[in-house]
KOLBANU-554801 format. One record per residue (C-alpha): x, y, z; residue in one letter. Coordinates in pm, whole numbers, plus 50000, padded with zeros to 5 digits. Each point is the difference from the previous one (the first is absolute). Layout:
<rs>
{r {X, Y, Z}, A}
...
</rs>
This chain:
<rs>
{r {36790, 89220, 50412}, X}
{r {49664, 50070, 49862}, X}
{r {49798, 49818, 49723}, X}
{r {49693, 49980, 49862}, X}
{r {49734, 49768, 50157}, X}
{r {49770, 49787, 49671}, X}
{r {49709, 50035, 50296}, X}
{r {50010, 50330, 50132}, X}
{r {50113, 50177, 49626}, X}
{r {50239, 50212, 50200}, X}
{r {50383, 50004, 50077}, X}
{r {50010, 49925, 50401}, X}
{r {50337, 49968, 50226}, X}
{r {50125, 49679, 50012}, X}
{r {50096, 49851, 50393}, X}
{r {50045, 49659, 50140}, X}
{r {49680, 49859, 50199}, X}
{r {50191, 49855, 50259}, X}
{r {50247, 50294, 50049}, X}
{r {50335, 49763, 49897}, X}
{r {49965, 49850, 49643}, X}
{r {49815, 50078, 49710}, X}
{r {49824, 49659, 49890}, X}
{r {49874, 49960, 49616}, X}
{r {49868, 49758, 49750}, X}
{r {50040, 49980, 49658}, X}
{r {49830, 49729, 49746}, X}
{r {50265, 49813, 49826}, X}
{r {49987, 49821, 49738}, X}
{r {49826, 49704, 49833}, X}
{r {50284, 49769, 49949}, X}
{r {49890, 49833, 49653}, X}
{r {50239, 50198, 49753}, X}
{r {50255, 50280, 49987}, X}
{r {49876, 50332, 50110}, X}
{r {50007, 50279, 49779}, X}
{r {50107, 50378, 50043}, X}
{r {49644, 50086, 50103}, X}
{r {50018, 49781, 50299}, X}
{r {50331, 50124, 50064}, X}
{r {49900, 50374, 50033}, X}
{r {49769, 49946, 50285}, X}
{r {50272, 49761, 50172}, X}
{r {50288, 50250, 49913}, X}
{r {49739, 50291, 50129}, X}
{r {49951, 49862, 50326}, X}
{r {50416, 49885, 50045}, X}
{r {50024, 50399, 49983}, X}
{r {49702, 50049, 50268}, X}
{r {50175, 49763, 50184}, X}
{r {50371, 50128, 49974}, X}
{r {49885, 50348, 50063}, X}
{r {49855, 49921, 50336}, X}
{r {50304, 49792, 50105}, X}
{r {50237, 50279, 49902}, X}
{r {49780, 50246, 50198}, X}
{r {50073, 49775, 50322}, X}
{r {49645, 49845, 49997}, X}
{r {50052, 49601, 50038}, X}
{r {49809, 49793, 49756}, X}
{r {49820, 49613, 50013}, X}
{r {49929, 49955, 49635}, X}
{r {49792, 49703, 49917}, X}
{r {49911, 49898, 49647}, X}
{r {49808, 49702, 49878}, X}
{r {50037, 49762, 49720}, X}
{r {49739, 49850, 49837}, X}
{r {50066, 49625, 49972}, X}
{r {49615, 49886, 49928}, X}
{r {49754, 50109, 49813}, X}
{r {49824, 49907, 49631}, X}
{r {50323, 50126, 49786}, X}
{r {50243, 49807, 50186}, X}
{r {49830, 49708, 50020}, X}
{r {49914, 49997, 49658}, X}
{r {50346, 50037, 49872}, X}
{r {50157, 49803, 50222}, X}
{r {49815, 49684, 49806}, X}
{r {50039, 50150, 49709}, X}
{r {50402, 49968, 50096}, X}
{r {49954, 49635, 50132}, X}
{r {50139, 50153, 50333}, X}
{r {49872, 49987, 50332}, X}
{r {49876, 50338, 50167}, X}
{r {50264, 50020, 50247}, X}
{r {50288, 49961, 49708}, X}
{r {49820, 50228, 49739}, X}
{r {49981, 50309, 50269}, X}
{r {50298, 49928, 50174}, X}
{r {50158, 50100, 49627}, X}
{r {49870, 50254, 49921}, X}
{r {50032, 50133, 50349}, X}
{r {50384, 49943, 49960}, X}
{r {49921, 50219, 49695}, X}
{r {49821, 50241, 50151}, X}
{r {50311, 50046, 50294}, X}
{r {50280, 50007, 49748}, X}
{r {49796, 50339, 49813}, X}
{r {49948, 50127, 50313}, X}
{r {50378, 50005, 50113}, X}
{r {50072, 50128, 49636}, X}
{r {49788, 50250, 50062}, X}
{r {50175, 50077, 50309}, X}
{r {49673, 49985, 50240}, X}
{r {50016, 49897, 50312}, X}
{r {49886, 49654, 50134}, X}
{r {49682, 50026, 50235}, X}
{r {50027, 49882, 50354}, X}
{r {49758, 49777, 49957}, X}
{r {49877, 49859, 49685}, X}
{r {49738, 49731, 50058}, X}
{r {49771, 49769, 49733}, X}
{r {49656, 49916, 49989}, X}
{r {50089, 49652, 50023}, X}
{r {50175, 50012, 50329}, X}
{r {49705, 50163, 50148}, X}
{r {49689, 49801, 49857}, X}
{r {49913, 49931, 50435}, X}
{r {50022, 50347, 50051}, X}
{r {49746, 50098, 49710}, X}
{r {49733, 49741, 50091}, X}
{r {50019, 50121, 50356}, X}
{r {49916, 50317, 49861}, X}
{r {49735, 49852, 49791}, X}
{r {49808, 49778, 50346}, X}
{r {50018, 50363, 50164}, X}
{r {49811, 50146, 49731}, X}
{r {49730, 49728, 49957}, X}
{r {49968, 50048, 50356}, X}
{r {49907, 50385, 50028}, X}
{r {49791, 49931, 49719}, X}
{r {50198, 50205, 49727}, X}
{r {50084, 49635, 49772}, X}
{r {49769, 49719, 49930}, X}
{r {50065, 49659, 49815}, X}
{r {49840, 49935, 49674}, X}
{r {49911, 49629, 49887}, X}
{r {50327, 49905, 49817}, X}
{r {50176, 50084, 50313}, X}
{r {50107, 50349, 49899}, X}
{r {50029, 50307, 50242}, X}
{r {49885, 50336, 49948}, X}
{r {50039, 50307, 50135}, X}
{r {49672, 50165, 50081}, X}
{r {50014, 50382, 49815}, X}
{r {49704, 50107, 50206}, X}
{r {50076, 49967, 50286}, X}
{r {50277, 50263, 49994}, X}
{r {49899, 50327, 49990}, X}
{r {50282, 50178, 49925}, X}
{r {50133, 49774, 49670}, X}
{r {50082, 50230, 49776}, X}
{r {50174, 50278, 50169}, X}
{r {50343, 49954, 49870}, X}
{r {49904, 50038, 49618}, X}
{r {49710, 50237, 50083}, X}
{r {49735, 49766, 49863}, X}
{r {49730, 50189, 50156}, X}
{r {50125, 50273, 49745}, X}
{r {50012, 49763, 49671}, X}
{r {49738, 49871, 49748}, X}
{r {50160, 49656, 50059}, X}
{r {49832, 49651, 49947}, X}
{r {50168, 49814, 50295}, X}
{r {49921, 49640, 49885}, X}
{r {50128, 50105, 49626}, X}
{r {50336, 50161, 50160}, X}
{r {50069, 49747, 50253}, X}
{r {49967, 49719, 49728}, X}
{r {50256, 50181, 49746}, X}
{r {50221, 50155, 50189}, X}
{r {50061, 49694, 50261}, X}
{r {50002, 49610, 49942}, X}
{r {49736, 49933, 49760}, X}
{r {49944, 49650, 50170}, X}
{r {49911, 50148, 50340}, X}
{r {49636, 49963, 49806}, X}
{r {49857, 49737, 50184}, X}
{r {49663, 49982, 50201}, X}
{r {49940, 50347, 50152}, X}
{r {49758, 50138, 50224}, X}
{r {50067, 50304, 49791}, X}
{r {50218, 50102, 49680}, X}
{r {50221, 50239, 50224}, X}
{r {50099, 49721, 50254}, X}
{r {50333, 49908, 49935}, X}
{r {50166, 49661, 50084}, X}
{r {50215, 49919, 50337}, X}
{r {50039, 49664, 49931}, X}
{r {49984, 49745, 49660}, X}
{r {49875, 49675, 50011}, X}
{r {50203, 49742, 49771}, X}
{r {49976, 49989, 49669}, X}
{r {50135, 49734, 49745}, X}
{r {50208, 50262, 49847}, X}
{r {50158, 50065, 50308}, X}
{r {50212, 49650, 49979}, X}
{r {50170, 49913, 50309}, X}
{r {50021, 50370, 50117}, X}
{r {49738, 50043, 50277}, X}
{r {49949, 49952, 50371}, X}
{r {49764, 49922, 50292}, X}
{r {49751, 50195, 50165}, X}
{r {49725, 50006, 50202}, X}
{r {49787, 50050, 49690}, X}
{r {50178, 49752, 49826}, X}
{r {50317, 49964, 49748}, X}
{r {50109, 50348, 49839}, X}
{r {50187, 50267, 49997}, X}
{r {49959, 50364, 50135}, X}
{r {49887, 50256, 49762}, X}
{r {50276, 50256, 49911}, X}
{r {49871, 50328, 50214}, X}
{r {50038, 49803, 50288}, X}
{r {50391, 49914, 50054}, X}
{r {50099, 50325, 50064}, X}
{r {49744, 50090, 50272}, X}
{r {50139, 49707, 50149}, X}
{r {50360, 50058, 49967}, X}
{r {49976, 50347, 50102}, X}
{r {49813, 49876, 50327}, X}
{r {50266, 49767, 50069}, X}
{r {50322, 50262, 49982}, X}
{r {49822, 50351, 50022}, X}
{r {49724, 49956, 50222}, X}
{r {49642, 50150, 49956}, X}
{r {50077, 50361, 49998}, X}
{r {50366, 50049, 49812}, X}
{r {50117, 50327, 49829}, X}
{r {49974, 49952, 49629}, X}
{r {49898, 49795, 49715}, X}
{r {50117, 50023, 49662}, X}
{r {49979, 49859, 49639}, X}
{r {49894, 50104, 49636}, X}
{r {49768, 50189, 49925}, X}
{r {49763, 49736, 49807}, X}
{r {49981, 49823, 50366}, X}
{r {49787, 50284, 50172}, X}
{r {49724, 49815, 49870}, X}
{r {49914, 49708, 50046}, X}
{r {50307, 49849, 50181}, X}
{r {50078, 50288, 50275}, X}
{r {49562, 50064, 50042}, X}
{r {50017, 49627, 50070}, X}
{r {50277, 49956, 50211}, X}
{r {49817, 50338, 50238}, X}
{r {49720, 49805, 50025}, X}
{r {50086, 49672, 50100}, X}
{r {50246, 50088, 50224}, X}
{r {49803, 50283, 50206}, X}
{r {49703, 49761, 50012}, X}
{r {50213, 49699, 50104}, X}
{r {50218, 50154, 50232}, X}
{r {49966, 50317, 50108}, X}
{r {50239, 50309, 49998}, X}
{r {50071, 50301, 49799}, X}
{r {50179, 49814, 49721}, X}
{r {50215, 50207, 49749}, X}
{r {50029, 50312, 50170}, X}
{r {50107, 50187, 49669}, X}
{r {49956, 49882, 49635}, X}
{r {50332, 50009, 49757}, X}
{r {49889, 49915, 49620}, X}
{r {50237, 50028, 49705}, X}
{r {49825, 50148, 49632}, X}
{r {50126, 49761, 49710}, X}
{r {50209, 50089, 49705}, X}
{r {49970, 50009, 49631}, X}
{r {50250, 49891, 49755}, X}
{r {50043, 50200, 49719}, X}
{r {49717, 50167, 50078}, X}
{r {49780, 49736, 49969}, X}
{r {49842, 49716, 50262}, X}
{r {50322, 49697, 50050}, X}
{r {49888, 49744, 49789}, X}
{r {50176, 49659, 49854}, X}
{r {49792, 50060, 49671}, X}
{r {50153, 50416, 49948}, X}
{r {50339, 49881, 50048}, X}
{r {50076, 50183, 50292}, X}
{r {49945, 49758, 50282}, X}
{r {50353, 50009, 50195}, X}
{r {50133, 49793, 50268}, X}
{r {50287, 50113, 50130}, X}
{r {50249, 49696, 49856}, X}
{r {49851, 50182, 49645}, X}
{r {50136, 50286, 50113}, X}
{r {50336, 49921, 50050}, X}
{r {50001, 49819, 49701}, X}
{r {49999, 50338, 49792}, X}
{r {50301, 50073, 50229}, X}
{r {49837, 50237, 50285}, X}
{r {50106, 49942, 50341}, X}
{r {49765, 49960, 50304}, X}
{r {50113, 50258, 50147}, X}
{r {49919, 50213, 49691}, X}
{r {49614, 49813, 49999}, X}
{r {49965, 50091, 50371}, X}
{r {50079, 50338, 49934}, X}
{r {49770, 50065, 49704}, X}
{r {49769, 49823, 50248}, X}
{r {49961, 50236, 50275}, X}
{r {50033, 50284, 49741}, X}
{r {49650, 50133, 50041}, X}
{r {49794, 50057, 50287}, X}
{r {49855, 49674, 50166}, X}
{r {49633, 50137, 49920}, X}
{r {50063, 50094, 49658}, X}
{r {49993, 49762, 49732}, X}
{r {50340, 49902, 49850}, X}
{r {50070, 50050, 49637}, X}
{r {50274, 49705, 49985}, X}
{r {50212, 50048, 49652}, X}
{r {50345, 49870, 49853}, X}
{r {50096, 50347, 49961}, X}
{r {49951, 50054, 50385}, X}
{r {50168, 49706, 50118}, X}
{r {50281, 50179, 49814}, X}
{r {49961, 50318, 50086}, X}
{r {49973, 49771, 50377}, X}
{r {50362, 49912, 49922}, X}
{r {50126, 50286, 49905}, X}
{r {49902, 50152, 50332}, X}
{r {50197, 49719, 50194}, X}
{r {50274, 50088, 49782}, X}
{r {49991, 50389, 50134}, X}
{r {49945, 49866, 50354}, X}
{r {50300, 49782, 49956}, X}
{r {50231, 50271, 49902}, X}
{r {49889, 50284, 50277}, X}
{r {50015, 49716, 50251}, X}
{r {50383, 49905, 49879}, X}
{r {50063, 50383, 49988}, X}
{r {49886, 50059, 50328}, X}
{r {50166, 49704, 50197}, X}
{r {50326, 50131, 49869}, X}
{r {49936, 50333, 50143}, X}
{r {49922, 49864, 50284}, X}
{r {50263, 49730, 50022}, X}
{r {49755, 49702, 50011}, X}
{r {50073, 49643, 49853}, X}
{r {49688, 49776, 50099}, X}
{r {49648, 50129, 50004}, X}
{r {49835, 49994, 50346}, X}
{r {49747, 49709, 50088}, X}
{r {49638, 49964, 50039}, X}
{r {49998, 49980, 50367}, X}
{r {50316, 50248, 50046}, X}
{r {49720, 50257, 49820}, X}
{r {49683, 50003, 50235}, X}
{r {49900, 50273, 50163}, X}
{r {50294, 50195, 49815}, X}
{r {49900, 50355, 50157}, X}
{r {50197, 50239, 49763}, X}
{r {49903, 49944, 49618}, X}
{r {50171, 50324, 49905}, X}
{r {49860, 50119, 49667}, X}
{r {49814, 49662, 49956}, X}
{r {49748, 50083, 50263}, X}
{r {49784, 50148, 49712}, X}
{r {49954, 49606, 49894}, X}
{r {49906, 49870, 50301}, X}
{r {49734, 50255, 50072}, X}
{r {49877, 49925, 49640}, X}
{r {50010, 49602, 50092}, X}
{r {49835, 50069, 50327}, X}
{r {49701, 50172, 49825}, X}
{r {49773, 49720, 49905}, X}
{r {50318, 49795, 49854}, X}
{r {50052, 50252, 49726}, X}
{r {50320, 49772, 49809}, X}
{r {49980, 50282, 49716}, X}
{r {50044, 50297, 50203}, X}
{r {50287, 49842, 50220}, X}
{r {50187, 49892, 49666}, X}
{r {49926, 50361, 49853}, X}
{r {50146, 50153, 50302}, X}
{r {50305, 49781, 50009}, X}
{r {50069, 50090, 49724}, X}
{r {49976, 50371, 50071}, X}
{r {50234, 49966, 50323}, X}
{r {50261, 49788, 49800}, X}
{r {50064, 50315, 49803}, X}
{r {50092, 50212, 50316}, X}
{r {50146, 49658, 50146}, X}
{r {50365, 50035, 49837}, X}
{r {50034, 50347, 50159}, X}
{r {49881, 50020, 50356}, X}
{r {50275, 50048, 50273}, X}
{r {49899, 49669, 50156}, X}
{r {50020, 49688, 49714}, X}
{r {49993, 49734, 50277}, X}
{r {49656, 50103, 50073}, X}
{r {49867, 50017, 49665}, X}
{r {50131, 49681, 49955}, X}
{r {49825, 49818, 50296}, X}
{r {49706, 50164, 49859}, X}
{r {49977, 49857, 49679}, X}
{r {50110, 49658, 50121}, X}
{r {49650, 50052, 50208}, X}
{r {49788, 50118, 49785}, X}
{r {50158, 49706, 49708}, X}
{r {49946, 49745, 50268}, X}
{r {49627, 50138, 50068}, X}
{r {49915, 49954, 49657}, X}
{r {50189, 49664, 49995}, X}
{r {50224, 50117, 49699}, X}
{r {50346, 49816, 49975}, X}
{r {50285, 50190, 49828}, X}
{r {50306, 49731, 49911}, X}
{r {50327, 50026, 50192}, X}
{r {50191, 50000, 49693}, X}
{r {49904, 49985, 49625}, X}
{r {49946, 49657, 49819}, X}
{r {50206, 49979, 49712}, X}
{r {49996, 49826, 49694}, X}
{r {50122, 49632, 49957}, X}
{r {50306, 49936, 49915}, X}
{r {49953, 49696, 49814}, X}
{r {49742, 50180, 49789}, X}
{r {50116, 49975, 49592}, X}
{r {50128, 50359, 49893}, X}
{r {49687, 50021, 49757}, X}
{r {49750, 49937, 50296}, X}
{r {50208, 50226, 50226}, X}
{r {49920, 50321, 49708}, X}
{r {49686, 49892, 49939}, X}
{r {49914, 50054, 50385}, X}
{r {50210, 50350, 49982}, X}
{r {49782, 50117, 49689}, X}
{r {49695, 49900, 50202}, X}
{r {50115, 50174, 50347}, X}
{r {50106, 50328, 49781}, X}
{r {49639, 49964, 49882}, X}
{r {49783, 49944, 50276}, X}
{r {50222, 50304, 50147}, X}
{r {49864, 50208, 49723}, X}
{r {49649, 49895, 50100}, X}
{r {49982, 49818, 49622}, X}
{r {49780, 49724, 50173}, X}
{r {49878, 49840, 49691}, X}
{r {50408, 49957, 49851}, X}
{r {50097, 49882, 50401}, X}
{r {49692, 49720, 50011}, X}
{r {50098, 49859, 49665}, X}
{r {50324, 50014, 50063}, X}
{r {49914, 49812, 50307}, X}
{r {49836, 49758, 49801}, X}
{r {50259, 49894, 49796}, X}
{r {50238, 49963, 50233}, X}
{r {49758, 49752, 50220}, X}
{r {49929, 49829, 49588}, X}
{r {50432, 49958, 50063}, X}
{r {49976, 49827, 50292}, X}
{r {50102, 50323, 50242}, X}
{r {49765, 50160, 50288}, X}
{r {50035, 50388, 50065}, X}
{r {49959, 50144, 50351}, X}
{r {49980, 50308, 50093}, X}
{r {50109, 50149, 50272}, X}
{r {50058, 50302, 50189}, X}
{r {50199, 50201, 49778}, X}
{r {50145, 49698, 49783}, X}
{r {49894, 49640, 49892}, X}
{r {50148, 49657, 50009}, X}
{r {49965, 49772, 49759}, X}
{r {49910, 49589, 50065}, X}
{r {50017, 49689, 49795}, X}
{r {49663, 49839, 49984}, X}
</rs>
């Protein structure tokens, strides 16, 4: 595989340090509240990376963190009467249950911030000690700027008219203001606050809590080591969070760290910035609300290049499901002609050697992840598919190139409840007949009167089923 590298601005091969396994971490979540669709393209993103290099034969250790302290969950968590542990321990529950909708896979290792507060303010005495952190009077930690040169390479400060102090304080936690030798500094550990409640712990330095750069530095330390073959998140994390985590972790310990640099460009929504006030803030349970299936979301989510910014619409998430629907049908055709009755598995499928026509998409995937020139060219060899000498391979090859996009196609079609009244049973026909003749606006009301009756549409993969809320 290659991909491009946030640090060097170029696409580079991709190969395991160590020889064996390809080891990677990814910033999870912060477990205060659903995430939405914008989360879930950088987590869908990298289940692609990630399936595409297991596919190829290259073993994986996939660690991902959660974020299980920090200002937002411990201010909602009062503000729910709960304590910390039970508020993020929901909405981590949450957080799995989307994921498995979503169909990604579950990291090797996925540890919290919480569970590794020792490791972090070992990090922190290492620091102090090399003289690259220094205490402030309220018992706060910083991390001294200036005395690492190279800060700033990742988001080519040196290259930027950029007010460091102004950035850091905007764009991270606006309470890691405290004393500073200097307004870039940025905190490695908090001291307690009142605000805090009952949600801090001892230190050296006194009662706190880490600052939020520093869990993952010490995560990855703990499971990757200090030199590990790639990093990856969002692309709003290059700075401050990832120029933070370089820092402290190369001063403190050593090493190469990230060896390659994996960032995911955000989407729009309608053409415009997400937002709760525009109306078009989606999680995904909003989603399949208006009767889309994850399956069709995660499609419509790796529809565009992972550097290019997503134009998420309505009309693509159903254009997104009729796509499944054609992959449905050319799958069903071709197991027949090849006398197939259950789709190969994940593991049966790695390091499948002859893709037949569907070797187009895999080259396409294996240039710098390219999701919309692998679908395109899927596409392109399903037409040929149906009349090659050799169905059985064409087959297998889909099944691969399905499975390294992590698309599901159903078994058998869903079909409409039985118990459903006659009048809701034509009201969901009139709506299938028109979402089939792309006559979105008639299909969504149509929708929406039959939810106002008490009935939930689903689509799926060439049909619907219907569900009694």
């Amino acid at each position: 595989m290659r991909l491009f590298d946030t640090l060097a601005r170029e696409i580079q091969d991709l190969s395991p340090i160590n020889g064996e396994s390809f080891g990677f971490y990814c910033c999870g979540p912060t477990v205060y509240g659903p995430a939405h669709i914008g989360n879930f393209r950088t987590f869908v993103v990298q289940d692609v990376f990630r399936r595409a290099l297991e596919l190829g034969g290259t073993p994986t250790k996939h660690v991902r963190n959660l974020t299980d302290v920090d200002d937002k969950t411990i201010r909602d968590s009062q503000a729910a009467g709960k304590t910390l542990g039970e508020f993020t321990a929901f909405w981590t529950e949450k957080f799995h249950v989307d994921c498995a909708a979503l169909n990604c896979l579950e990291p090797h290792i996925e540890p919290s911030a919480v569970e590794h507060i020792p490791q972090q303010v070992q990090m922190i005495e290492e620091l102090i000690e090399k003289g690259h952190a220094y205490s402030a009077e309220d018992g706060s930690v910083y991390f001294r700027i200036s005395s690492y040169p190279e800060y700033g390479a990742l988001s080519h400060l040196e290259n930027r008219d950029l007010d460091l102090g102004h950035t850091q304080s905007q764009r991270a936690n606006d309470s890691d203001e405290y004393e500073k030798d200097s307004v870039a500094d940025f905190v490695l550990w908090k001291a307690r606050r009142e605000d805090d409640g009952e949600n801090y712990w001892s230190s050296p330095w006194g009662e706190g809590r880490p600052g939020w750069h520093l869990e993952c530095s010490a995560m990855i330390r703990e499971y990757l080591g200090e030199s590990f073959d790639l990093h990856s998140g969002g692309e709003d994390l290059v700075f401050p969070h990832h120029e933070n985590e370089i820092a402290q972790s190369k001063c403190s310990c050593g090493g190469d760290f990230a060896a390659h640099w994996f960032h995911i460009t955000h989407l729009l929504v309608e053409g415009k910035k997400m937002s709760k006030s525009l109306g078009n803030f989606y999680r995904l349970g909003d989603l399949l609300e208006k009767g889309a299936s994850a399956n069709a979301v995660r499609f419509a989510l790796i529809g565009a290049h992972y550097r290019k910014q997503l134009n998420f619409t309505l009309d693509s998430l159903h254009a997104a499901g009729e796509a499944l629907d054609k992959l449905h049908k050319a799958e069903r055709s071709l197991a027949e002609l090849a006398g197939q009755d259950v789709a190969p598995s994940y593991e049966e499928l790695i390091g499948l050697e002859d893709k037949g026509l569907f070797e187009e998409a895999w080259i396409g995937l294996n240039e710098d992840l390219n999701t919309q020139r692998a679908i395109g060219a899927i596409f392109g060899a399903l037409r040929r598919a149906e009349n090659d000498t050799d169905p059985l391979t064409q087959w297998k090859g889909l099944h691969f190139m399905l499975n390294a996009l992590g698309i599901e196609l159903p078994e058998v079609m869903e079909e409409v409840a039985e118990d459903a009244p006659e009048e809701i049973q034509a009201l969901a026909v009139e709506r299938w007949e028109a979402r089939s003749n792309k006559e979105w606006a008639k299909s969504d009301e149509l929708r929406d009167k039959l939810k106002d009756l008490g009935w939930l549409v689903k689509d799926g993969s060439g049909d619907y089923s219907l569900e009694k809320l």
